[in-house]
C-alpha positions in Angstrom: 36.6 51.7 6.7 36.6 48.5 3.9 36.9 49.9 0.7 33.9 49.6 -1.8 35.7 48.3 -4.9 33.6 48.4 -8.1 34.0 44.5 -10.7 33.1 44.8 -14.2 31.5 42.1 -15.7 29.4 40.9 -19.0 26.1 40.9 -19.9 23.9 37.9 -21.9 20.6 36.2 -22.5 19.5 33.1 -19.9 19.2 31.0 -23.1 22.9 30.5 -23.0 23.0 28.8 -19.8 22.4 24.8 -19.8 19.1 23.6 -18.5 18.2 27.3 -17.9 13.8 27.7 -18.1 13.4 28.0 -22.0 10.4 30.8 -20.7 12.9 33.4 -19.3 15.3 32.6 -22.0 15.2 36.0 -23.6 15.9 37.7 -20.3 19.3 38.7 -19.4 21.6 38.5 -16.7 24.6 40.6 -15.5 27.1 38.4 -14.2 31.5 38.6 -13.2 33.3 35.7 -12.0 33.4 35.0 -8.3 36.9 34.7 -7.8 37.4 38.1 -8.4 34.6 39.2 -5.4 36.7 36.5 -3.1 40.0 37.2 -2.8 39.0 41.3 -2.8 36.7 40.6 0.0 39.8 38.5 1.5 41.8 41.5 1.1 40.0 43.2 3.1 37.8 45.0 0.5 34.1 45.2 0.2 33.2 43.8 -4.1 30.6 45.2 -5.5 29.2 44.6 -9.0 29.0 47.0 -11.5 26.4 46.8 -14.3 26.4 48.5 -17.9 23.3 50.5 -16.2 25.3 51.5 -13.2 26.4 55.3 -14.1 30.2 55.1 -14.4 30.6 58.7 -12.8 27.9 59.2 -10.3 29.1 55.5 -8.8 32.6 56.5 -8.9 31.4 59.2 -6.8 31.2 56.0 -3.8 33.9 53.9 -4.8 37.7 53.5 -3.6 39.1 51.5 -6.4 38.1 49.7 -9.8 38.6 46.3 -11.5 38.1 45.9 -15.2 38.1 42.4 -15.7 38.6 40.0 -18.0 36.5 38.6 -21.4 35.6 39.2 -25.2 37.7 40.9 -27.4 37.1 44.5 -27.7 35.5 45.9 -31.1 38.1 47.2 -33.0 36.1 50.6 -34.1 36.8 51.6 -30.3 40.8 52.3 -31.3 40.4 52.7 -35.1 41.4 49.3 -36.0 39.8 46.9 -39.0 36.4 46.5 -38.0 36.2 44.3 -41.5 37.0 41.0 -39.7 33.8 42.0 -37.1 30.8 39.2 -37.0 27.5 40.7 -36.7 26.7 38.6 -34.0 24.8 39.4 -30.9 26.6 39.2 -28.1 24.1 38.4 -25.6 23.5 35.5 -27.5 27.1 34.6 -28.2 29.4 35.3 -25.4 32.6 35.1 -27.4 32.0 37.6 -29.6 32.5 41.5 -29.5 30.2 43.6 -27.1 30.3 47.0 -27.9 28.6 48.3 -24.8 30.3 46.7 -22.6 33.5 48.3 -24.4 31.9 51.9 -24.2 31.2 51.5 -20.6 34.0 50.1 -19.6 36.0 53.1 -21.0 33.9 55.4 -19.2 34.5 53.6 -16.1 38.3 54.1 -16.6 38.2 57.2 -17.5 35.3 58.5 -14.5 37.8 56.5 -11.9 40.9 58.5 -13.3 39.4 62.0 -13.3 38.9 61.5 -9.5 42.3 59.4 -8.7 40.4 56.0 -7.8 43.0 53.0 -8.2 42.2 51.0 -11.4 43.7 47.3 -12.0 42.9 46.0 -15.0 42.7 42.4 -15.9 43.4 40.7 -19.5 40.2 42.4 -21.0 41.2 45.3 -18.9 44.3 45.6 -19.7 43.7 46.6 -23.0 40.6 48.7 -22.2 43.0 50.6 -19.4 45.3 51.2 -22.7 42.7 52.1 -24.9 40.4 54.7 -22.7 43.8 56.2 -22.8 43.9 56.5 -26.9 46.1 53.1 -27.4 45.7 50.9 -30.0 45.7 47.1 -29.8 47.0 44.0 -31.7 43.6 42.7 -32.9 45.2 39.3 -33.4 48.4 37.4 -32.4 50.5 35.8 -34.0 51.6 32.2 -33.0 54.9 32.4 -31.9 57.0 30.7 -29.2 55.3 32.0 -26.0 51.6 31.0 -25.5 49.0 33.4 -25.1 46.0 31.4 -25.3 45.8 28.1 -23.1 43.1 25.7 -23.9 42.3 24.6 -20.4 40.6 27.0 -17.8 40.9 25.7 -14.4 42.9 27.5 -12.2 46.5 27.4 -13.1 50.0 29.7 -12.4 51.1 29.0 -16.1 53.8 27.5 -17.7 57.3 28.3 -18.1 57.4 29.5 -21.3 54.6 32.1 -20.0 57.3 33.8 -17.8 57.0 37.9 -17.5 59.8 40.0 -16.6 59.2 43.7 -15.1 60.8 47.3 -15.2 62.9 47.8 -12.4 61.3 50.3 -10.0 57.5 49.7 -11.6 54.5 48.3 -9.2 54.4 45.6 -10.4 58.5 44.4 -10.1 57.9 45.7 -6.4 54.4 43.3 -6.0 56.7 40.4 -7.1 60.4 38.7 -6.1 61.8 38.7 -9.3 60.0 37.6 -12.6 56.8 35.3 -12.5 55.2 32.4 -14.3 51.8 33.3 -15.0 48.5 32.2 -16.7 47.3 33.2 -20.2 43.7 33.3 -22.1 44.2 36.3 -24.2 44.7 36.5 -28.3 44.8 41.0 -28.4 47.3 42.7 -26.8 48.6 46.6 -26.3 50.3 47.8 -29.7 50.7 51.6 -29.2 50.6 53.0 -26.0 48.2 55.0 -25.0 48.9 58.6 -23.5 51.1 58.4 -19.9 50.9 54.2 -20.3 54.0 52.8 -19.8 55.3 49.4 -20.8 56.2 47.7 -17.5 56.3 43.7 -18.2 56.7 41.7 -20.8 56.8 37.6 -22.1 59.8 36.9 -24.1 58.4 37.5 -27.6 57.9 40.7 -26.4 54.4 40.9 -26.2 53.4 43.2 -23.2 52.3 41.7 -20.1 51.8 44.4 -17.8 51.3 48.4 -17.8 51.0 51.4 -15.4 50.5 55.4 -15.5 53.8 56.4 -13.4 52.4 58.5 -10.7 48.9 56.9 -10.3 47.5 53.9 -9.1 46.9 52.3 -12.5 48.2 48.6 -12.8 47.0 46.3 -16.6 48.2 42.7 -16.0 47.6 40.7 -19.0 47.0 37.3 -16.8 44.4 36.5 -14.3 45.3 36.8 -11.2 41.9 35.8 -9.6 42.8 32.4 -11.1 46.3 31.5 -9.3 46.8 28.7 -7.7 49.2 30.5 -5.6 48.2 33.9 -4.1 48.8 36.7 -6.6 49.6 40.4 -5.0 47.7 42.5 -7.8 44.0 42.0 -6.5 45.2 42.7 -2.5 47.0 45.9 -4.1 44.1 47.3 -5.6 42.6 47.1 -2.1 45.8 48.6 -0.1 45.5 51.6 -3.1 42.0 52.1 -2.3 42.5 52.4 1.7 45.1 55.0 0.9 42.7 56.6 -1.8 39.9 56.6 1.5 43.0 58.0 3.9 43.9 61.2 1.8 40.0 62.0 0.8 39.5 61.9 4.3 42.5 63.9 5.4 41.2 66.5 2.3 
């Protein structure tokens, strides 16, 4: 059986899209990028895309595994952080800008997919919503330093070398790659305190934390996007071999 593996996405008004009809432009659309849904379904799994209407535990009731993916910044408020800093913008008319239910259902989606054991990889975004739903805290802003975290261009890309990550020995991820790896970067937050049975498992130079896990579970946050290598990337074909096992012992159960 192809695993049914549940994407994340964003909400926003039609308005926002370039030559969109001005008469539906208060209508809104639920949308997640593609190359997620493409190299799942070339996995082997079967992408499915869930909606902030989509209830997080009654779905999670039919899926095998979960991807948080990637976007806005999360609200601060959702980890106790400065929320003075916060524009009171709308964020289905401004895409850029905090979403506070997208942040409070993608929590619940983590946290529904844990209680029953369903593999969760979380991507950039989801990263720090996978460290969050768990009661971390993030760093609302970097700091420039010598490793960059926020490229200007968004094509498809494996990085640059100052962008390298290095992994714990023995963590998924050292064992889903030979060695460190270059990778991409679009991301300004990050995980400051970990939250309960998150583990730091990759990091740039600078130390800012590139990858995390919940030893014993299927639970992988890479800070990168790894539907937008140029070169295959092993994280989104893991979630899928997780979720196969995840159908294998519910089935032997």
């Amino acid at each position: 059986m192809r695993p049914l593996i549940g994407i994340t996405g964003r909400r926003f008004r039609l308005s926002l899209i370039e030559g969109s009809d001005e008469r539906y432009g208060d209508r809104c659309i639920d949308t997640s990028m593609s190359d997620f849904a493409t190299r799942i379904a070339d996995a082997g799994g079967l992408p499915v895309q869930l909606t902030y209407d989509t209830d997080p535990d009654a779905v999670c009731a039919w899926l095998a595994g979960v991807v948080i993916t990637g976007g806005q910044d999360m609200h601060p408020a959702c980890w106790g952080g400065d929320t003075a800093v916060v524009r009171g913008v709308d964020p289905r008319t401004d895409p850029m800008v905090h979403d506070r239910e997208r942040d409070e259902y993608e929590v619940a989606v983590v946290r529904a997919a844990l209680d029953r054991g369903i593999p969760v990889l979380g991507v950039c975004r989801g990263l720090q919503v996978l460290n969050v739903a768990l009661g971390g805290t993030l760093v609302a802003d970097l700091p420039a330093g010598p490793v960059s975290h926020l490229s200007e261009e968004c094509a498809p890309t494996d990085g640059t070398v100052d962008h390298l990550v290095a992994f714990e020995p023995g963590s998924i991820a050292a064992g889903l790659f030979d060695g460190d790896v270059v990778t991409n970067s679009w991301h300004h937050q990050a995980v400051d305190r970990c939250g309960v049975g998150v583990v730091v498992t990759g990091r740039t130079s600078d130390g800012v934390v590139e990858a995390i896990e919940v030893p014993g579970h299927p639970v992988l946050g890479v800070q990168w996007h790894p539907e937008w290598m140029k070169s295959s990337d092993p994280t989104l074909s893991w979630v899928v071999r997780e979720a196969v096992r995840f159908l294998d012992l519910r089935t032997d159960q």
